[in-house]
C-alpha positions in Angstrom: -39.5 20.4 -43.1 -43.0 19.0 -42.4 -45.7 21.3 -41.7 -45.9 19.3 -37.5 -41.9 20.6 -37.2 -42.0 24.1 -35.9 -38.7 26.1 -35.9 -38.0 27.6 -32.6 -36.6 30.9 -32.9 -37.3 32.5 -29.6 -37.3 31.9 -25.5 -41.1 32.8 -25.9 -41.6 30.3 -28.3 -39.8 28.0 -26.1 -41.8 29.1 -22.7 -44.9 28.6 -25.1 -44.5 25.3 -25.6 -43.1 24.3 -21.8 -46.6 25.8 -21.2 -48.3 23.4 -23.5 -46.8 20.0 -22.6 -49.4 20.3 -19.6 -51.8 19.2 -22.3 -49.6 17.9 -25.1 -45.9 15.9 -25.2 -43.7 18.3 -26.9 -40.2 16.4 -28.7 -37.7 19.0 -28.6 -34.8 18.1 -31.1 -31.6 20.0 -30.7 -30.0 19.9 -34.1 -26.3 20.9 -35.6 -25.6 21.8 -39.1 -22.3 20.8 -39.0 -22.2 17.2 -37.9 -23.0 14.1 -39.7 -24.5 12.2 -36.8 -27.0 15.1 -36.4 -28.3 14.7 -40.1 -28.7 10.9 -39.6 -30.5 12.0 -36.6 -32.9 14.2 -38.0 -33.9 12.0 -40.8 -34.8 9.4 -38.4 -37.0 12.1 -36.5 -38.9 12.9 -40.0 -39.5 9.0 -40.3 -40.8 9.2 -37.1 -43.2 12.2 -37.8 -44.1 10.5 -41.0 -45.3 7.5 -39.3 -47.9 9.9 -37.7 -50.6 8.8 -34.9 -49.2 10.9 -32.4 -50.7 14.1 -30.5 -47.2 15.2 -30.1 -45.8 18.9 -30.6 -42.7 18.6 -33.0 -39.9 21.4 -32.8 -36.7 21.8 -33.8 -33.9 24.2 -33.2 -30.7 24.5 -34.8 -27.7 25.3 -32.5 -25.6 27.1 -34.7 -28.4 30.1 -35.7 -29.7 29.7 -32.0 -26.9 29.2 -29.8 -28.4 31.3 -27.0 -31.7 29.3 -27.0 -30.3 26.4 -27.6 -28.2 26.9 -24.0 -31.6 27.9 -22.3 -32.9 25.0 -22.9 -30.4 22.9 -21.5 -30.5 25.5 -18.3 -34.6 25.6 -18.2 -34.4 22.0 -18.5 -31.3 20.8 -16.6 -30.1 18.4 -19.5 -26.5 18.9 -20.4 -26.0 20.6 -24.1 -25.8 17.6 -26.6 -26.0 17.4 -30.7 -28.0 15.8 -31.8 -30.6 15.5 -28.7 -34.2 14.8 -28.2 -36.1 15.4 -25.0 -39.6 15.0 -24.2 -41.2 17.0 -22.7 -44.5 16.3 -20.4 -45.6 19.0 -18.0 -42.5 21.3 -18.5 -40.4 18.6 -17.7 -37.8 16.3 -19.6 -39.1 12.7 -19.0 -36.7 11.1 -21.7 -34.1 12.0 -23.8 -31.6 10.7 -26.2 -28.8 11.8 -28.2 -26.3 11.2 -31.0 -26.8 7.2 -32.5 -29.9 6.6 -30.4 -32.0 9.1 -31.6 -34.0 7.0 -33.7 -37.7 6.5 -35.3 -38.1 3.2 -32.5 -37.0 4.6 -30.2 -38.7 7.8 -30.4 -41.8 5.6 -31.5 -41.5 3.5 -28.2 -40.7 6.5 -25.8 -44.1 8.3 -26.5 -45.9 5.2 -26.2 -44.6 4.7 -22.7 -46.9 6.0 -20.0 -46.4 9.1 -18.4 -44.6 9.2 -14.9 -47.4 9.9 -12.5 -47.2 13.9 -10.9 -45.3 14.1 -7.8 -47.4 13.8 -4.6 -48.9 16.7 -3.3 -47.3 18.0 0.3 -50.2 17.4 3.3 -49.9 18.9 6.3 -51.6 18.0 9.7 -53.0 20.8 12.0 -50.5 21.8 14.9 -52.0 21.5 18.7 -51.3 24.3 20.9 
C-alpha cells in the first residue's frame, strides 16, 4: 500500500479523521477481501493516488478484519454498508460516494475536483417585542 493510504483500525482513528476533513477531503474506501469487484476497485483507487496532485487524506478499511468499524461508519455517516465503496468526506460529512463498478480513477479524479457544497446557512433570529 502507498505510504498516503492509511489503514484504519480504530473508531478513534476514524473520529480523527471526521475531525480533519474540516480542513482536508478525506476518501474513505471500504474494501472486502473476498470479492473480485472490490480488488478491481482498489487498484483503480491506487491509480488514482498515483496520479497525485491532491491534498486528500487516503484511508482504507477492510470489512472483514474490521467489521465493527466498518458498520460505524455507515451509521456515523448514514450511507448504507456497501463493498467496495468510496465516500468523501468534507466537514464530517459524505458529499459523494460510489460503489462496486463505479469506483474508478475518473471518477474519483473528477469528484475531488468538483467544488465543495457551500455550509448550510446559519439560523437568524429576530428579537421578540413584548
Amino acid at each position: 500500500m502507498p505510504d498516503e493510504l492509511t489503514e484504519l483500525r480504530d473508531a478513534d482513528e476514524f473520529e480523527q479523521l471526521l475531525t480533519e476533513s474540516a480542513r482536508r477531503p478525506l476518501l474513505l474506501y471500504k474494501h472486502s477481501l473476498s470479492c473480485g469487484t472490490s480488488a478491481e476497485a482498489l487498484d483503480e483507487l491506487l491509480e488514482h493516488i498515483s496520479r497525485g496532485g491532491s491534498d486528500t487524506r487516503y484511508a482504507i478499511v477492510t470489512v472483514q478484519t474490521h467489521r465493527e468499524l466498518s458498520s460505524l461508519i455507515a451509521k456515523t455517516l448514514g450511507v448504507r454498508h456497501e463493498t467496495p465503496q468510496v465516500l468523501l468526506v468534507r466537514n464530517g460529512a459524505v458529499v459523494w460516494s460510489a460503489s462496486h463498478f463505479r469506483v474508478n480513477a475518473d471518477a474519483l479524479d473528477t469528484a475531488l475536483t468538483a467544488p465543495s457544497p457551500a455550509p448550510p446557512p446559519t439560523p437568524t433570529t429576530t428579537p421578540t417585542e413584548n
